[in-house]
mmCIF file of the protein (N, C-alpha, C, O) and its ligand, coordinates in Angstrom:
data_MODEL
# 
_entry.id   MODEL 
# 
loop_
_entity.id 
_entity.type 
_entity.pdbx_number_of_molecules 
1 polymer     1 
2 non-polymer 1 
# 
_entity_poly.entity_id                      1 
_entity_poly.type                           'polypeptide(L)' 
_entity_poly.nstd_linkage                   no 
_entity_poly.nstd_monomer                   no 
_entity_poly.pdbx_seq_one_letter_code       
;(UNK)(UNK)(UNK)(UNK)(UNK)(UNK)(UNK)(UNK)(UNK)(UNK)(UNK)(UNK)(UNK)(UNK)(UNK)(UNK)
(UNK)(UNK)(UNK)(UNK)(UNK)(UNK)(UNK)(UNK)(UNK)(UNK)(UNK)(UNK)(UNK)(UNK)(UNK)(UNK)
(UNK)(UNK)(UNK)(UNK)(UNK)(UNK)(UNK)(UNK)(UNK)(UNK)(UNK)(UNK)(UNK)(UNK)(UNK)(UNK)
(UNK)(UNK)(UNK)(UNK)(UNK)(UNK)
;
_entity_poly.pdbx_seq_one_letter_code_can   XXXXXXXXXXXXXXXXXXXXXXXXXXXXXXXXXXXXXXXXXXXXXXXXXXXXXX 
_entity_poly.pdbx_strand_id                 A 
# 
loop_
_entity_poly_seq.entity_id 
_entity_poly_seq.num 
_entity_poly_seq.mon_id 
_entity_poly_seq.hetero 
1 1  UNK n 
1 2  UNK n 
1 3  UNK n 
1 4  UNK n 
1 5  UNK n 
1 6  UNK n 
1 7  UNK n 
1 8  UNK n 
1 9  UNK n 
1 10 UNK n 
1 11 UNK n 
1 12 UNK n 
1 13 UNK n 
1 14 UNK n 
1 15 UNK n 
1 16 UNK n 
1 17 UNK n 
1 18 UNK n 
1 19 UNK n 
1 20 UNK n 
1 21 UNK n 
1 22 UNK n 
1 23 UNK n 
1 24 UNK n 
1 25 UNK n 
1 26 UNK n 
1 27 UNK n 
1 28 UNK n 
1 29 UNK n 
1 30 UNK n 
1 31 UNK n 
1 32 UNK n 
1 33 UNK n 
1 34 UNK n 
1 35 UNK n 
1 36 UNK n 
1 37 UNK n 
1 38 UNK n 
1 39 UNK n 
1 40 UNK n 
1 41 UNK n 
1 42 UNK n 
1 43 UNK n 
1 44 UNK n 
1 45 UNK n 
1 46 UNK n 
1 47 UNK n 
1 48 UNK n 
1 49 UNK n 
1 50 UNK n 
1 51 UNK n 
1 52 UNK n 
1 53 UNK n 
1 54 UNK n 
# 
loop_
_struct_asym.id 
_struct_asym.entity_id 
A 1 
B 2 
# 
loop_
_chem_comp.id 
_chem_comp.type 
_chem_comp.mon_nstd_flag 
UNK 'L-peptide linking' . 
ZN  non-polymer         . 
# 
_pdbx_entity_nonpoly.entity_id   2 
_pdbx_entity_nonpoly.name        ? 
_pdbx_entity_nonpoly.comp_id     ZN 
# 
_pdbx_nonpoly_scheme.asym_id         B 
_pdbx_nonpoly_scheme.entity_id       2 
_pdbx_nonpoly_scheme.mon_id          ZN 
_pdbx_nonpoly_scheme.ndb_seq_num     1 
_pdbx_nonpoly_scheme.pdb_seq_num     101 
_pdbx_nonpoly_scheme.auth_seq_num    101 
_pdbx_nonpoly_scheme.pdb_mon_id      ZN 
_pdbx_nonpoly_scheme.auth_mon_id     ZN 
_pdbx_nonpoly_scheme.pdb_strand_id   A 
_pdbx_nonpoly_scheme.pdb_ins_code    . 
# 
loop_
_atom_site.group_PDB 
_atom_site.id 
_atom_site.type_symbol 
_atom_site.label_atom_id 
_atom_site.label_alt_id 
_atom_site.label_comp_id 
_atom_site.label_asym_id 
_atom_site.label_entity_id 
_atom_site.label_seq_id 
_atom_site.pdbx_PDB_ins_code 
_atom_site.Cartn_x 
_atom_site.Cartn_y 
_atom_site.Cartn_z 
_atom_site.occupancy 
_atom_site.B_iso_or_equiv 
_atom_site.pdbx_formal_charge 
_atom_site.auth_seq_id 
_atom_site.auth_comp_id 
_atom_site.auth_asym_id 
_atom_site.auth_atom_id 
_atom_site.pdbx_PDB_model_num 
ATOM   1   N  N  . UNK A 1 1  ? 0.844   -1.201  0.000  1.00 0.00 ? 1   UNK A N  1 
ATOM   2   C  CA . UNK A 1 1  ? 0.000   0.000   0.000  1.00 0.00 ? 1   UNK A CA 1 
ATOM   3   C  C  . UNK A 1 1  ? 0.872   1.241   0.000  1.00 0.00 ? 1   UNK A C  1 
ATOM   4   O  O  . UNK A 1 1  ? 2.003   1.274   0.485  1.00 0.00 ? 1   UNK A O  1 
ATOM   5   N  N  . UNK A 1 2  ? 0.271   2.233   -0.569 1.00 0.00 ? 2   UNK A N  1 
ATOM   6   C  CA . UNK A 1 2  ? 1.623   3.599   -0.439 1.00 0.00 ? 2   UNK A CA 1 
ATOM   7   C  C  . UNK A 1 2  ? 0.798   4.113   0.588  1.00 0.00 ? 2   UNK A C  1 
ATOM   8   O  O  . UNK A 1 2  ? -0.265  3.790   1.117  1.00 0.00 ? 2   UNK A O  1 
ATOM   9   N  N  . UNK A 1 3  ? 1.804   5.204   0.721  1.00 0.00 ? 3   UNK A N  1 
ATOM   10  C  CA . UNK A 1 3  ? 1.780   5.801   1.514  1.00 0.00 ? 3   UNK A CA 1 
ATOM   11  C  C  . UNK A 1 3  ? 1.967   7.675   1.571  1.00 0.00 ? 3   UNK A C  1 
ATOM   12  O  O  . UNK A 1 3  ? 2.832   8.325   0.984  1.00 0.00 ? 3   UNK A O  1 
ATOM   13  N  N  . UNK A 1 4  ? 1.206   8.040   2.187  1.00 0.00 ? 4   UNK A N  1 
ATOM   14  C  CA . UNK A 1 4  ? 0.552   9.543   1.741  1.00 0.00 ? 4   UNK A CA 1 
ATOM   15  C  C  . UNK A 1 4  ? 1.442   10.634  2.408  1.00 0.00 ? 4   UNK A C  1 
ATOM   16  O  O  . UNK A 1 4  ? 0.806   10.995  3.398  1.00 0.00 ? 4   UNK A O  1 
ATOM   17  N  N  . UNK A 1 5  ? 2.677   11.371  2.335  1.00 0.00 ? 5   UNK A N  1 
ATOM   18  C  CA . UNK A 1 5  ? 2.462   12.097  3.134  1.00 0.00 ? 5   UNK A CA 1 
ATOM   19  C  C  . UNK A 1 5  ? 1.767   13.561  3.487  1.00 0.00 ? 5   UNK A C  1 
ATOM   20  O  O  . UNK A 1 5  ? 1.425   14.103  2.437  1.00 0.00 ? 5   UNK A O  1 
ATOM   21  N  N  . UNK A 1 6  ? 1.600   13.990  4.116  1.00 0.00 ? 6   UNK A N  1 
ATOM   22  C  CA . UNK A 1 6  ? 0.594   15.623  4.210  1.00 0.00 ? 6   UNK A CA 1 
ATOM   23  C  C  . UNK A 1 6  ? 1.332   16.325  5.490  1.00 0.00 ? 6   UNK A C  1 
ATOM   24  O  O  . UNK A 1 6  ? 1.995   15.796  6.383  1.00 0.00 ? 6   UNK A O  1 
ATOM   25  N  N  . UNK A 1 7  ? 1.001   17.657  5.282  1.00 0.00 ? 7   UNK A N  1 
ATOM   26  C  CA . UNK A 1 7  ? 1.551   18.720  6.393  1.00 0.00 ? 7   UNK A CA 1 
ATOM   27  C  C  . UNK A 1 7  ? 0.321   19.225  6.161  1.00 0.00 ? 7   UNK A C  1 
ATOM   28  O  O  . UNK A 1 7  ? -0.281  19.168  5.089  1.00 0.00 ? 7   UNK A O  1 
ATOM   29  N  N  . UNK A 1 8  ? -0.196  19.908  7.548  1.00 0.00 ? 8   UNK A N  1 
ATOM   30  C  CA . UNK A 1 8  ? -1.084  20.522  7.817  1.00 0.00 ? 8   UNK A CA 1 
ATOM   31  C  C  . UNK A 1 8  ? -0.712  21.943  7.616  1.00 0.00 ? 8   UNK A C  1 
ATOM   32  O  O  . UNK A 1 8  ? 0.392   22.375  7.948  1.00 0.00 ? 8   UNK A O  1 
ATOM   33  N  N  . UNK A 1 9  ? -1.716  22.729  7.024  1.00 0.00 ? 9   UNK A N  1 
ATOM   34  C  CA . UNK A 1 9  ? -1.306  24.061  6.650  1.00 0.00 ? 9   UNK A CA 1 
ATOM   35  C  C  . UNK A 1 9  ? -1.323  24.806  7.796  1.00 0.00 ? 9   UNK A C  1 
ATOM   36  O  O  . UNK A 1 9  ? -0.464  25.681  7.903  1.00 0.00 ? 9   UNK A O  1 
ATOM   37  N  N  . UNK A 1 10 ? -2.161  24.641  8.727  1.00 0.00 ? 10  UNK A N  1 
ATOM   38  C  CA . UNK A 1 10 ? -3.048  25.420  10.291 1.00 0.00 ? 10  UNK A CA 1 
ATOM   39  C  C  . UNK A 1 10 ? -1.807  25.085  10.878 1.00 0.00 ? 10  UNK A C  1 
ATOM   40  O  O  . UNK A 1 10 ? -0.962  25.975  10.969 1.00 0.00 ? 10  UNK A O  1 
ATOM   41  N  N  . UNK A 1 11 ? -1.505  23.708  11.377 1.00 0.00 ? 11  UNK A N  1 
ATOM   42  C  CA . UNK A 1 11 ? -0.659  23.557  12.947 1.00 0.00 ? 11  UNK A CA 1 
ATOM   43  C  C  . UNK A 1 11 ? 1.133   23.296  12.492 1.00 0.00 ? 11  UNK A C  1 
ATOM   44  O  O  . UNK A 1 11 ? 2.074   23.437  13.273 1.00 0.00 ? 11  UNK A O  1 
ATOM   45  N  N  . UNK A 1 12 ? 1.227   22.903  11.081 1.00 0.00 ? 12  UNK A N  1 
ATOM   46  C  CA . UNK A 1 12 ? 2.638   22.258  9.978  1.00 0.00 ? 12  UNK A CA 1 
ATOM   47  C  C  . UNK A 1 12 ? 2.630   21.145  10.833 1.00 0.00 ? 12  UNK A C  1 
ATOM   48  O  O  . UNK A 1 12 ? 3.751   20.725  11.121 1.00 0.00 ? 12  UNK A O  1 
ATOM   49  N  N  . UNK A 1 13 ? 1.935   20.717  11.183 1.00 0.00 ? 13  UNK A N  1 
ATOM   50  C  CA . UNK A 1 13 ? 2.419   19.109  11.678 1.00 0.00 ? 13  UNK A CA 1 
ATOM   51  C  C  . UNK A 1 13 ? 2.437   17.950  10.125 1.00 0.00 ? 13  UNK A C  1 
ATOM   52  O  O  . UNK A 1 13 ? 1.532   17.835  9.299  1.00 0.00 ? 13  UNK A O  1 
ATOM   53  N  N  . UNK A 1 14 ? 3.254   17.512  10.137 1.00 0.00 ? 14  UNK A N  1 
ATOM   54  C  CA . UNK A 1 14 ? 3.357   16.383  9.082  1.00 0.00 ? 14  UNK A CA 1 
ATOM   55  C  C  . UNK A 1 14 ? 2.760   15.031  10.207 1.00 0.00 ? 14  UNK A C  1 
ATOM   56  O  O  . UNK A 1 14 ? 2.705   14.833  11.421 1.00 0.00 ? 14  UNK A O  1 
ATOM   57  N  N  . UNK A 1 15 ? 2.421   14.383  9.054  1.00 0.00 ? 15  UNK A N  1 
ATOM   58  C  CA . UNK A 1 15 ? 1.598   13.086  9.299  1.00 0.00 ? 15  UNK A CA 1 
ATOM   59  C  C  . UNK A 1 15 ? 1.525   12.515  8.056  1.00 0.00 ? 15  UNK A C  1 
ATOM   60  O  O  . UNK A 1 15 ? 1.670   13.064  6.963  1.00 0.00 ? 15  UNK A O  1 
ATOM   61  N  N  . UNK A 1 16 ? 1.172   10.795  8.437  1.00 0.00 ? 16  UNK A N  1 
ATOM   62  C  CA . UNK A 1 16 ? 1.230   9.723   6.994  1.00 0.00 ? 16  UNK A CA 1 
ATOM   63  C  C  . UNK A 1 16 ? -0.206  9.275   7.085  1.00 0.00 ? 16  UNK A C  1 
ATOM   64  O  O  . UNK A 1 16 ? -0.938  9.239   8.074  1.00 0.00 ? 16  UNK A O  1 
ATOM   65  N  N  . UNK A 1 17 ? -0.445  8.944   5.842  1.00 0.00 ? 17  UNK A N  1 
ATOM   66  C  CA . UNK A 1 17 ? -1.745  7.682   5.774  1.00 0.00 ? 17  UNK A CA 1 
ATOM   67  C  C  . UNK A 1 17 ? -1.400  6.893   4.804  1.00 0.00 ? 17  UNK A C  1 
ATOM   68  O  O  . UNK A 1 17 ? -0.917  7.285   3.741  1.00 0.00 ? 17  UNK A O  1 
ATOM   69  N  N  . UNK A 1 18 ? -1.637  5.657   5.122  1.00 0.00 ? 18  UNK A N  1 
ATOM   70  C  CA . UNK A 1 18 ? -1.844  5.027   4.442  1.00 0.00 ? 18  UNK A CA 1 
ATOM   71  C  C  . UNK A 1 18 ? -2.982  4.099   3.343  1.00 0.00 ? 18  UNK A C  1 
ATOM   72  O  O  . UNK A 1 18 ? -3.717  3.243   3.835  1.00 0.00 ? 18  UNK A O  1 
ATOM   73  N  N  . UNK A 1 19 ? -2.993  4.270   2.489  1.00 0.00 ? 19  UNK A N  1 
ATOM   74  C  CA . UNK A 1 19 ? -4.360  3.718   1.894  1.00 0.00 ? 19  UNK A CA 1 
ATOM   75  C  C  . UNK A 1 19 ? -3.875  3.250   0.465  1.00 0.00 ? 19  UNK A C  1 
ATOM   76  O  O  . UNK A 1 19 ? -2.708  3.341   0.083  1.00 0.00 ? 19  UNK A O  1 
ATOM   77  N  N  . UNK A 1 20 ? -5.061  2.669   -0.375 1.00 0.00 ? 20  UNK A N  1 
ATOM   78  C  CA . UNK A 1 20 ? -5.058  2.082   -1.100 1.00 0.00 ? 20  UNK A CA 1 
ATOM   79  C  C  . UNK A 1 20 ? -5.486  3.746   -2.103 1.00 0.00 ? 20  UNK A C  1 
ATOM   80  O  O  . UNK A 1 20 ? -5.908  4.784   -1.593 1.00 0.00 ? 20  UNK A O  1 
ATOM   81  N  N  . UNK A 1 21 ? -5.181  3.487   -3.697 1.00 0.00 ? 21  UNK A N  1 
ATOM   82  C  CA . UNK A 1 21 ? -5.006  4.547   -4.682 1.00 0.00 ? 21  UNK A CA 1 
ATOM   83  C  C  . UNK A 1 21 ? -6.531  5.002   -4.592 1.00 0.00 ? 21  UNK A C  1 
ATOM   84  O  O  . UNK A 1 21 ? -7.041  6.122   -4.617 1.00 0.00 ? 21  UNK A O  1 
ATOM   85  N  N  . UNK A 1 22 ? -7.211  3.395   -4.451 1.00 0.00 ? 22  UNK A N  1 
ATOM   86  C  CA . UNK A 1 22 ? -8.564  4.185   -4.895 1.00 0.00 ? 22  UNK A CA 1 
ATOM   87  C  C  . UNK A 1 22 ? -9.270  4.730   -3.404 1.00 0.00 ? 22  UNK A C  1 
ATOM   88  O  O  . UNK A 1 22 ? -10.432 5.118   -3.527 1.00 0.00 ? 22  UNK A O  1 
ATOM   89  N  N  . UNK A 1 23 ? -8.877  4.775   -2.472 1.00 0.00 ? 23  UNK A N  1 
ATOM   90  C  CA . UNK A 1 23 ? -8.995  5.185   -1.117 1.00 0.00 ? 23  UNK A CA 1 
ATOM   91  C  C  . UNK A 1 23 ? -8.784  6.536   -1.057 1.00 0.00 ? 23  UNK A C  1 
ATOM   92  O  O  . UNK A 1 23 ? -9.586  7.388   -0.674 1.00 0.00 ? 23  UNK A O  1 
ATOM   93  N  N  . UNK A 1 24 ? -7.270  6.748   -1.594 1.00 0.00 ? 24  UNK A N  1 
ATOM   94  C  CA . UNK A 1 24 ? -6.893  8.520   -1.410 1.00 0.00 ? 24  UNK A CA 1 
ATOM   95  C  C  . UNK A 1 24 ? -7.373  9.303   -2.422 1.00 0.00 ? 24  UNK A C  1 
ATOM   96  O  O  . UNK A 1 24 ? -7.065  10.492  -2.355 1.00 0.00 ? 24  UNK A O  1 
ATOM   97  N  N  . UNK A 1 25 ? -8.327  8.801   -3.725 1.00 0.00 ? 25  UNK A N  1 
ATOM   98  C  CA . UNK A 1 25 ? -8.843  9.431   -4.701 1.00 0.00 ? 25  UNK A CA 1 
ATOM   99  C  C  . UNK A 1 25 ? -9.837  10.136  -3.814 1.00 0.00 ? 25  UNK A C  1 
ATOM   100 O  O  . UNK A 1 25 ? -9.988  11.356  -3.763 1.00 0.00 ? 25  UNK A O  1 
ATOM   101 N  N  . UNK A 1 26 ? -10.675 8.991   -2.934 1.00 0.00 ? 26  UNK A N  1 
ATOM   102 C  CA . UNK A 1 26 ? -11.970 9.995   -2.039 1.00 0.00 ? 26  UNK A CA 1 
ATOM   103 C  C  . UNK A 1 26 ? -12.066 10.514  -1.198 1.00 0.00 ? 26  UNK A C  1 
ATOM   104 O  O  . UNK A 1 26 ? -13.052 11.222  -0.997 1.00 0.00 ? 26  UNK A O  1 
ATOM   105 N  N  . UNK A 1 27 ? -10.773 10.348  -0.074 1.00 0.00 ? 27  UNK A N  1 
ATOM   106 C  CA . UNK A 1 27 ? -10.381 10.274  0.912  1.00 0.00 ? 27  UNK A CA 1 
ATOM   107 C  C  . UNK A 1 27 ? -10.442 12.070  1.059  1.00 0.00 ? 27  UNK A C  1 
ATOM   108 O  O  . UNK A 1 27 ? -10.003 12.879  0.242  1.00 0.00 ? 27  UNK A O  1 
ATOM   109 N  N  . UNK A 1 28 ? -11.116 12.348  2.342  1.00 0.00 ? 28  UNK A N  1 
ATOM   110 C  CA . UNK A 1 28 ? -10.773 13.655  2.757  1.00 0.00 ? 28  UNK A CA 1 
ATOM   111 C  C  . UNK A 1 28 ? -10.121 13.837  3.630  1.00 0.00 ? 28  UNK A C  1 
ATOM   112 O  O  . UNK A 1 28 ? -10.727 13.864  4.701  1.00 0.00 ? 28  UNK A O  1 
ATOM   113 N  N  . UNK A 1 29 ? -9.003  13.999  3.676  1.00 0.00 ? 29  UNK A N  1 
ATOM   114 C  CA . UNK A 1 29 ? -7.816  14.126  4.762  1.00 0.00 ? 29  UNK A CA 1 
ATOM   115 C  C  . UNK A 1 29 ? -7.909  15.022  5.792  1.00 0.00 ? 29  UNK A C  1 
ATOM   116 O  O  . UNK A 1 29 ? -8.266  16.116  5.354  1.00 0.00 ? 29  UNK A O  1 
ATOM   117 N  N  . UNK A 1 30 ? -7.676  15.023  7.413  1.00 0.00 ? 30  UNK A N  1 
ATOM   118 C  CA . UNK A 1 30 ? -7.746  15.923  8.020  1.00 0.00 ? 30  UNK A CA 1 
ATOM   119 C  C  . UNK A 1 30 ? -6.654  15.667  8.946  1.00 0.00 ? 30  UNK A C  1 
ATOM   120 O  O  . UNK A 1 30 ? -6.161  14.641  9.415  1.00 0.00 ? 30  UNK A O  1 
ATOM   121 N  N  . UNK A 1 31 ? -6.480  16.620  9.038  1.00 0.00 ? 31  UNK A N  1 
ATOM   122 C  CA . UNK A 1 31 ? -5.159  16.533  10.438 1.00 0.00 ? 31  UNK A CA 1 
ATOM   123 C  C  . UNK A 1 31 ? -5.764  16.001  11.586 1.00 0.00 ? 31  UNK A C  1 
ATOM   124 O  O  . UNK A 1 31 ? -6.775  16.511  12.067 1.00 0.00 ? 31  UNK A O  1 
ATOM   125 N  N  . UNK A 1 32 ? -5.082  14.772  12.174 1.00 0.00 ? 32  UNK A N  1 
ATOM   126 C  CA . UNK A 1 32 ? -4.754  14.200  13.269 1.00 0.00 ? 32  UNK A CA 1 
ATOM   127 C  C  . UNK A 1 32 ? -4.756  15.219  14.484 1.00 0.00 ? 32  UNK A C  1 
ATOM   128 O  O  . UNK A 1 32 ? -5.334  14.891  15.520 1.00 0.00 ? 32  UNK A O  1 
ATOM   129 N  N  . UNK A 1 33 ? -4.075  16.535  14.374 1.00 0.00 ? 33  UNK A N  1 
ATOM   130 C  CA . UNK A 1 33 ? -3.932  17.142  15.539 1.00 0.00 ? 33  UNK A CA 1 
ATOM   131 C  C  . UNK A 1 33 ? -5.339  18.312  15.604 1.00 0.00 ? 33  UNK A C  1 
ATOM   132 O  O  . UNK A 1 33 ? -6.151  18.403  16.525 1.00 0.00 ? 33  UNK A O  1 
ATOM   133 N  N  . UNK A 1 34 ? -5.304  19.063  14.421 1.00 0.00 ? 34  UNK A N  1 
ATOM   134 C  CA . UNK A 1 34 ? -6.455  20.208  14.649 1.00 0.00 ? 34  UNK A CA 1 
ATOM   135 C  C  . UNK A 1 34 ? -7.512  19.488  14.084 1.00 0.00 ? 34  UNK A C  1 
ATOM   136 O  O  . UNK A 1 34 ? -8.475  19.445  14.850 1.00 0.00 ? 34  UNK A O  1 
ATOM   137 N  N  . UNK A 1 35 ? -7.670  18.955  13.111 1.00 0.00 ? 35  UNK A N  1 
ATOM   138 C  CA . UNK A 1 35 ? -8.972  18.412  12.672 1.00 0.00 ? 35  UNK A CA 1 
ATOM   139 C  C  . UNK A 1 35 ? -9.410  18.858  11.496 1.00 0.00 ? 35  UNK A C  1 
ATOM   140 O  O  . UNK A 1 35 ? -10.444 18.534  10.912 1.00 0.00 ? 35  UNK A O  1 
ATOM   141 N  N  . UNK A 1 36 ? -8.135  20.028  10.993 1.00 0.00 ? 36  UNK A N  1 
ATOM   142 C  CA . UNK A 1 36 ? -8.325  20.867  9.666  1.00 0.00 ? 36  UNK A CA 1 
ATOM   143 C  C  . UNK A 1 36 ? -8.146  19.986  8.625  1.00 0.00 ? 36  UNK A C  1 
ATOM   144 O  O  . UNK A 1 36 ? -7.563  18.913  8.778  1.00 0.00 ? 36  UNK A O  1 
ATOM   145 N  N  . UNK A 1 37 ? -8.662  20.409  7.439  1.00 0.00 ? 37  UNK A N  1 
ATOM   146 C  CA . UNK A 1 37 ? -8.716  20.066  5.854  1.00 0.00 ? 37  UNK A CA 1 
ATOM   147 C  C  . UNK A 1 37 ? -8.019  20.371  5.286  1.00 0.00 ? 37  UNK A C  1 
ATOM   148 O  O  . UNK A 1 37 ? -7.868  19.821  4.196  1.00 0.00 ? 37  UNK A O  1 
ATOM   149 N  N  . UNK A 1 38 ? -7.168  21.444  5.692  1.00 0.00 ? 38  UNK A N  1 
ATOM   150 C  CA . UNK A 1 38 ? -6.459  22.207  5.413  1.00 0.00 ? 38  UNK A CA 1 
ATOM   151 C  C  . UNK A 1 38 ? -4.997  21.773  4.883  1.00 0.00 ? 38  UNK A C  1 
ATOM   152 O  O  . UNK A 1 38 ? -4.089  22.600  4.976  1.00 0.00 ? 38  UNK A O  1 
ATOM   153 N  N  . UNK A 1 39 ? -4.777  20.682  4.408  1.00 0.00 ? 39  UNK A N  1 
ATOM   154 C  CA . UNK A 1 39 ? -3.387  19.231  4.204  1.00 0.00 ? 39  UNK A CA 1 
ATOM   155 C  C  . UNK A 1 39 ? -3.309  20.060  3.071  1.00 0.00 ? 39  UNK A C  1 
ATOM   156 O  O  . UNK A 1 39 ? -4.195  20.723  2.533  1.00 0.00 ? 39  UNK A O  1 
ATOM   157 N  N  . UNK A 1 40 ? -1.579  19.866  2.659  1.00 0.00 ? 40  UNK A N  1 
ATOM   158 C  CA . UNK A 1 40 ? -1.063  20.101  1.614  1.00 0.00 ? 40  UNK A CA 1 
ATOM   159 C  C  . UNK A 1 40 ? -0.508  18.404  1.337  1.00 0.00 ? 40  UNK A C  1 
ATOM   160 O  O  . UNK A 1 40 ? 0.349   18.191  2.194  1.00 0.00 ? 40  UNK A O  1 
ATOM   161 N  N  . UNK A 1 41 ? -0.648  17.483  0.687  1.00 0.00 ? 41  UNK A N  1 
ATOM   162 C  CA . UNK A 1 41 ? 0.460   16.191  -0.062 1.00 0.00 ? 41  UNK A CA 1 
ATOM   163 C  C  . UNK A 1 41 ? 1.849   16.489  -0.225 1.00 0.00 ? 41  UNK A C  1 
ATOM   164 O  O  . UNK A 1 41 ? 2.261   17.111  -1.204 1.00 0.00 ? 41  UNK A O  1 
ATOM   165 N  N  . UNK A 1 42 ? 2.784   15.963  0.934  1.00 0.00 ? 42  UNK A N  1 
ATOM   166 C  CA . UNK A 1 42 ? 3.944   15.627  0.079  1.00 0.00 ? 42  UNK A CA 1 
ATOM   167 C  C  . UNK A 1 42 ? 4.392   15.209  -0.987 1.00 0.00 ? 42  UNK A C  1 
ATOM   168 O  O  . UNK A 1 42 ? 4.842   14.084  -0.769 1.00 0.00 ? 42  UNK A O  1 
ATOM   169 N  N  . UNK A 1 43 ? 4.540   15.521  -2.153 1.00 0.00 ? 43  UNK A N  1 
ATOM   170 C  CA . UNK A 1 43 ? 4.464   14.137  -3.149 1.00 0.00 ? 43  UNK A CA 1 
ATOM   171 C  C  . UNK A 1 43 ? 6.151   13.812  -3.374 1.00 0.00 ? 43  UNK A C  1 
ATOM   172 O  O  . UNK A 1 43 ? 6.554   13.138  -4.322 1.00 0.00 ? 43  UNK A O  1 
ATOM   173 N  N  . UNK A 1 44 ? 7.072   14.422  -2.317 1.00 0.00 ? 44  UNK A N  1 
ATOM   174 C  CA . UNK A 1 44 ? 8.521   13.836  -2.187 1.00 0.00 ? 44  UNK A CA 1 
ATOM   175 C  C  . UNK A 1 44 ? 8.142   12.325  -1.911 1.00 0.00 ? 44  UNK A C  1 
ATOM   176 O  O  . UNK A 1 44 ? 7.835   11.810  -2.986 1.00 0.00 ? 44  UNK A O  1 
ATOM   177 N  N  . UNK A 1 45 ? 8.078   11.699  -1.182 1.00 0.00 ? 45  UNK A N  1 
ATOM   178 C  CA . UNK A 1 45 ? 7.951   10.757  -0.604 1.00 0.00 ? 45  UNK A CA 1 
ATOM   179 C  C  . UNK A 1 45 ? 6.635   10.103  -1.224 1.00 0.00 ? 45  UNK A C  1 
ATOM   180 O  O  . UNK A 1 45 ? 5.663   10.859  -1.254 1.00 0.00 ? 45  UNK A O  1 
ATOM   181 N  N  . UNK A 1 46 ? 6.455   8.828   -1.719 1.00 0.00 ? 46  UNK A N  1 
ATOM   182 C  CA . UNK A 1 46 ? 5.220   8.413   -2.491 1.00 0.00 ? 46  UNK A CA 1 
ATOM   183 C  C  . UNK A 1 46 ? 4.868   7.183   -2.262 1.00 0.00 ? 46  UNK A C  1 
ATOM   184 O  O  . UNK A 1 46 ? 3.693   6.828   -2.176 1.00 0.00 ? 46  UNK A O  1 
ATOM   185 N  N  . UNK A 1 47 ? 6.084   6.256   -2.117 1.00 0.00 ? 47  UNK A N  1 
ATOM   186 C  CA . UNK A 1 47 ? 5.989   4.921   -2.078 1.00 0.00 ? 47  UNK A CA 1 
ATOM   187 C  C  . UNK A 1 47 ? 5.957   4.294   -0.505 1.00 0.00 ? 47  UNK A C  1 
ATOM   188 O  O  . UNK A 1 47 ? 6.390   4.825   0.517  1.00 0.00 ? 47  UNK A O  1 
ATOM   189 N  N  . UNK A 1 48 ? 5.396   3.179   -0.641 1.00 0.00 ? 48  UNK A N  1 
ATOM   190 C  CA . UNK A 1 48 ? 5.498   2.322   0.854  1.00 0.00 ? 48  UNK A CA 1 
ATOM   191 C  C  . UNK A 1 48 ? 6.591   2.091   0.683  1.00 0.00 ? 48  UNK A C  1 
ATOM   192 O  O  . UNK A 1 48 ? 7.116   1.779   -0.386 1.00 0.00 ? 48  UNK A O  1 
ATOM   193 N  N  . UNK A 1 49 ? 7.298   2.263   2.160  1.00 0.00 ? 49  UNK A N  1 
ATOM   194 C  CA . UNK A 1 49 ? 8.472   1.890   2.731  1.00 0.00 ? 49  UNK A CA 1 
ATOM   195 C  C  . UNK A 1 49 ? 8.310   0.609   2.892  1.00 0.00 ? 49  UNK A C  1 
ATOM   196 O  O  . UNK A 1 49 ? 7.255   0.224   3.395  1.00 0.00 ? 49  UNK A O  1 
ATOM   197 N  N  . UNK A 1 50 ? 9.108   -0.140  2.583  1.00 0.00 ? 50  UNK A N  1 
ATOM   198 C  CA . UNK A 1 50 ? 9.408   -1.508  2.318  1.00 0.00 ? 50  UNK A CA 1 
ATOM   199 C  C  . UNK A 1 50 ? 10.311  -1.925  3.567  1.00 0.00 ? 50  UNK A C  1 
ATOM   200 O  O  . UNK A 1 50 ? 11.430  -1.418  3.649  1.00 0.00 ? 50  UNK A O  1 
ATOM   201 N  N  . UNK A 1 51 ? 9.917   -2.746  4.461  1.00 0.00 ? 51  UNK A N  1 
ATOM   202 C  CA . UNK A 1 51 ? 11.077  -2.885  6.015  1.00 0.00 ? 51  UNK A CA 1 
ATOM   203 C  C  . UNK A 1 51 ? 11.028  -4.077  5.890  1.00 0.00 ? 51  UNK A C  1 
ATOM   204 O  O  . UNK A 1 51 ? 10.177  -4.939  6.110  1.00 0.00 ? 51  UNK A O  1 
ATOM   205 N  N  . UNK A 1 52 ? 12.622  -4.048  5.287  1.00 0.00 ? 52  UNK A N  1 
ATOM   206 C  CA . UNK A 1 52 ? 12.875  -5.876  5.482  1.00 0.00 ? 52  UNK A CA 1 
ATOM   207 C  C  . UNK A 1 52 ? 13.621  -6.013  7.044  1.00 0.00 ? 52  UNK A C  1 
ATOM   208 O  O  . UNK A 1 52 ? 14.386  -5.387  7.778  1.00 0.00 ? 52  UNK A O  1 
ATOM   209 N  N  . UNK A 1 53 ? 12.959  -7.084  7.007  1.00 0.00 ? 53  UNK A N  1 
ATOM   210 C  CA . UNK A 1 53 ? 13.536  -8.010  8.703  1.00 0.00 ? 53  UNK A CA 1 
ATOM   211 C  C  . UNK A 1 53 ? 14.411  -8.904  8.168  1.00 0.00 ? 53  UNK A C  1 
ATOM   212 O  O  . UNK A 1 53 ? 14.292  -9.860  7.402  1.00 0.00 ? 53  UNK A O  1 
ATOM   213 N  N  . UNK A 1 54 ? 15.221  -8.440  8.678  1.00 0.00 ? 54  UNK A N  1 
ATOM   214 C  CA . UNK A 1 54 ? 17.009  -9.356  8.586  1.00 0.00 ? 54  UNK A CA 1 
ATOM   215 C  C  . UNK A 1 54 ? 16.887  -10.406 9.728  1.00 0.00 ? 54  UNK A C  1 
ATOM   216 O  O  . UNK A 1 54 ? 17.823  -11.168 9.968  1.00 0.00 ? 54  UNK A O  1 
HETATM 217 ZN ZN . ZN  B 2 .  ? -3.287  20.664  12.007 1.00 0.00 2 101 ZN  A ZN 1 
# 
């Protein structure tokens, strides 16, 4: 699954979600901390982090 990142425009807190493509097409994002709509998308960062266990 990828993975979303967003900064909140109101508080700049960054935060992730994760979802499926057709999830973040409908998905209305809100900050975790204020509750605003107000998200800008990272689109640096796009892909699921992949954590291999050695
Ligand atoms: Zn916020």
């Amino acid at each position: 699954m990828p993975t979303y990142e967003y900064r909140c425009r109101k508080c700049q807190k960054d935060f992730v979600e994760v979802m499926s493509m057709a999830e973040h097409d409908q998905a209305k994002i809100q900050c975790p901390a204020c509750k605003s709509g107000e998200v800008a998308q990272q689109y640096s960062v796009f892909y699921a982090k992949t954590s291999k266990k050695s």
